[in-house]
C-alpha positions in Angstrom: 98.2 110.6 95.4 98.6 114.1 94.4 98.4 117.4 95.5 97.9 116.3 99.4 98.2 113.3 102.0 95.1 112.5 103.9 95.1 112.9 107.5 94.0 108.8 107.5 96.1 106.0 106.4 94.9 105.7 102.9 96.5 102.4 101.6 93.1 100.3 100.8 91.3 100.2 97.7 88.3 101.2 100.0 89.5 104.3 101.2 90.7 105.4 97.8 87.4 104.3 96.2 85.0 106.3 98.8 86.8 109.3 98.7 86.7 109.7 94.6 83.0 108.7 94.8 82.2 111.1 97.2 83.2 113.6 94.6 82.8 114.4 90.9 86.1 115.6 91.1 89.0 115.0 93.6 91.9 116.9 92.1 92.4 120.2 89.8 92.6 117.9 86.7 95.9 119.7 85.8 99.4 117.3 85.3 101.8 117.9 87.6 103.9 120.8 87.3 107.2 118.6 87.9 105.6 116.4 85.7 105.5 119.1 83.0 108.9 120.3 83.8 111.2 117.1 84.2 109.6 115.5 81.1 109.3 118.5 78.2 112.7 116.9 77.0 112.0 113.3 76.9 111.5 111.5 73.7 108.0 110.1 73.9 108.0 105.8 74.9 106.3 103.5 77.5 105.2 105.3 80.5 104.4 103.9 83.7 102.0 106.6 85.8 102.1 105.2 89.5 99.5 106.1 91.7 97.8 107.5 88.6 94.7 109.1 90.5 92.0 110.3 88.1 94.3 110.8 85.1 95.7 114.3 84.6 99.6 113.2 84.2 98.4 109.8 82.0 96.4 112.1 79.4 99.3 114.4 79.2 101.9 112.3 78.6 99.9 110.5 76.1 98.5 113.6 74.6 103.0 114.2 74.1 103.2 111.0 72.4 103.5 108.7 75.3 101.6 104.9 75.6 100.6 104.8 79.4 100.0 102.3 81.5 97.9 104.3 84.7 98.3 102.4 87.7 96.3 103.0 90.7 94.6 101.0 93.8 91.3 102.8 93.3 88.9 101.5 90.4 86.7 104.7 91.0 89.6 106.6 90.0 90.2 104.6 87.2 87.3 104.6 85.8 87.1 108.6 85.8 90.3 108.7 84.1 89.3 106.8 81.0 86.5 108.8 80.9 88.3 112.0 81.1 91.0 111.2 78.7 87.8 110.2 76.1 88.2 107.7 72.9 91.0 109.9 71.1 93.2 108.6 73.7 91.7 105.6 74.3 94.6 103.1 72.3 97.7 105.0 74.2 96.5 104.6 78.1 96.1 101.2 79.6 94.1 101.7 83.0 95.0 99.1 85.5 94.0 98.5 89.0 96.7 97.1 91.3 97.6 97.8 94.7 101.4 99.1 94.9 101.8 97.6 98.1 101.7 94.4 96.4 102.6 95.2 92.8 106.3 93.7 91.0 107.0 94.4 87.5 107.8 90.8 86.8 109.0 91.4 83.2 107.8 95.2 81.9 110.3 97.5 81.7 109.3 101.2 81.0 111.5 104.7 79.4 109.5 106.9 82.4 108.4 105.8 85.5 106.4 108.9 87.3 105.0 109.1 90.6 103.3 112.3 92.6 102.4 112.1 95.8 102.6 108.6 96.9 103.5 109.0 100.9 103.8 106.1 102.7 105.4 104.9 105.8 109.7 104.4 105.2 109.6 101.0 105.6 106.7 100.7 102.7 107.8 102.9 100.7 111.4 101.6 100.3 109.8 98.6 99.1 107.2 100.2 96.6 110.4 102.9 95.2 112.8 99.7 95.0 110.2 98.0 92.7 109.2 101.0 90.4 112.8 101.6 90.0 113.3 98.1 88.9 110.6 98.6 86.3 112.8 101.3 84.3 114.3 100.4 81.6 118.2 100.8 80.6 118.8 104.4 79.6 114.8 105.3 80.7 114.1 108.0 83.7 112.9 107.4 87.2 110.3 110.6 88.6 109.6 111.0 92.3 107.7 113.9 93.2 106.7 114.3 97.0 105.8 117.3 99.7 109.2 117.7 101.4 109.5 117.6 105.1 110.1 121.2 105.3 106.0 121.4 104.4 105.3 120.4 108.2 106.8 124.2 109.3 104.1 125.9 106.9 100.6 126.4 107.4 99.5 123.9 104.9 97.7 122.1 106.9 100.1 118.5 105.8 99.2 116.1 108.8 101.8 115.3 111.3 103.1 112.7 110.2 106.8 113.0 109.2 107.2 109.4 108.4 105.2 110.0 105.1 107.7 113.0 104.6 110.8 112.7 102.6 113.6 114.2 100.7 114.7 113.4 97.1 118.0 113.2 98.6 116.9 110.2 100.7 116.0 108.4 97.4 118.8 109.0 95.8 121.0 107.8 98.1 118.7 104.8 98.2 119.6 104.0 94.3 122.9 101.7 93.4 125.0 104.2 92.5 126.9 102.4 89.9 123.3 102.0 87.7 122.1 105.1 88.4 122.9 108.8 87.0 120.9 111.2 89.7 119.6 114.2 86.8 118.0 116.8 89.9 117.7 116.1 93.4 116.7 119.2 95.2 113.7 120.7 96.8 111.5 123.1 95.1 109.6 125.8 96.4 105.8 126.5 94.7 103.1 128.3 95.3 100.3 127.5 97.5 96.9 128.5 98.9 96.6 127.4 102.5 93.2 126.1 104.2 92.9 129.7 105.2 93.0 131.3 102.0 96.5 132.6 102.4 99.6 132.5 99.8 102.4 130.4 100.6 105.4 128.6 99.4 105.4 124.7 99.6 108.1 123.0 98.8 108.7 119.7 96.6 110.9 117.1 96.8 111.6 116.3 93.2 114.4 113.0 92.5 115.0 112.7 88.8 117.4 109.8 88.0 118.3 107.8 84.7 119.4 104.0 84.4 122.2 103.3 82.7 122.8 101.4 79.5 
């Protein structure tokens, strides 16, 4: 989910489906700008893009050298995806449909796991973090990216729903300690245009962590 929570409780393939086919586009088709900035150093490997959306952070990461799997509940927004990142890319992004609510890793271990924007209720999302984390690989790099709480003060328009909301030091302190080296854990301020037109500064919760060896 990126850029924005909806006001609804998006967590069906339905939802997520109507609302990329009510649009050509959904999102700005840009990566991530935490994206961009927590991964410029990384050697390129096997990438897992959670909540992958209609592609922007798969095709840059494999456009850097990356093999992608893009994960995401919608097959609308898969679809677009592939089509975005065209045939050039076509051998470095695997687009698969699953529902996170529901997905393990079984065996597949990954150097970067990424995810933007997926909000979900604590309890959920303890159990959908606890599983992506499980899926990096010894010495690979966890990315959480989510609008921090502080967003709710600003006139943003995030719904109110501070459940959704959390900090990156919640996650961290949610990791074993002992197999986990916490890189950044902070919240960063970026700017924003509000439903008004206005310019703001939004924050985001950005957890960077590495599994040790």
């Amino acid at each position: 989910m990126h850029e924005e929570t909806p006001t609804q409780t998006p967590w069906t393939a339905e939802f997520w489906d109507e609302r990329y086919g009510s649009k050509d586009r959904v999102w700005s088709g840009n990566p991530n700008p935490q994206l961009e900035r927590e991964v410029a150093d990384l050697a390129p490997g096997r990438a897992l893009d959670a909540g992958s959306g209609e592609g922007a952070d798969a095709i840059w990461l494999a456009r850097r050298g990356w093999r992608v799997t893009a994960l995401d509940i919608s097959a609308v927004a898969l679809e677009r995806g592939a089509a975005h990142a065209g045939p050039e890319l076509a051998d470095r992004i695997t687009w698969q449909r699953a529902d996170l609510l529901d997905w393990t890793p079984h065996d597949q271990r990954y150097d970067l796991v990424s995810a933007h924007f997926l909000h979900l209720p604590s309890e959920l999302r303890a159990r959908v973090y606890a599983n992506l984390a499980a899926s990096v690989a010894d010495g690979g790099t966890l990315l959480v990216v989510g609008h921090h709480p502080s967003d709710l003060q600003t006139t943003m328009g995030r719904p109110n729903l501070p459940d959704l909301m959390f900090t990156a030091e919640q996650l961290a302190a949610a990791l074993e300690e002992e197999r986990w080296e916490v890189v950044t854990a902070e919240s960063r301020g970026r700017p924003a245009i509000d439903p008004e037109g206005r310019e703001i500064t939004i924050s985001d919760a950005v957890l960077r962590a590495r599994r040790l060896a």
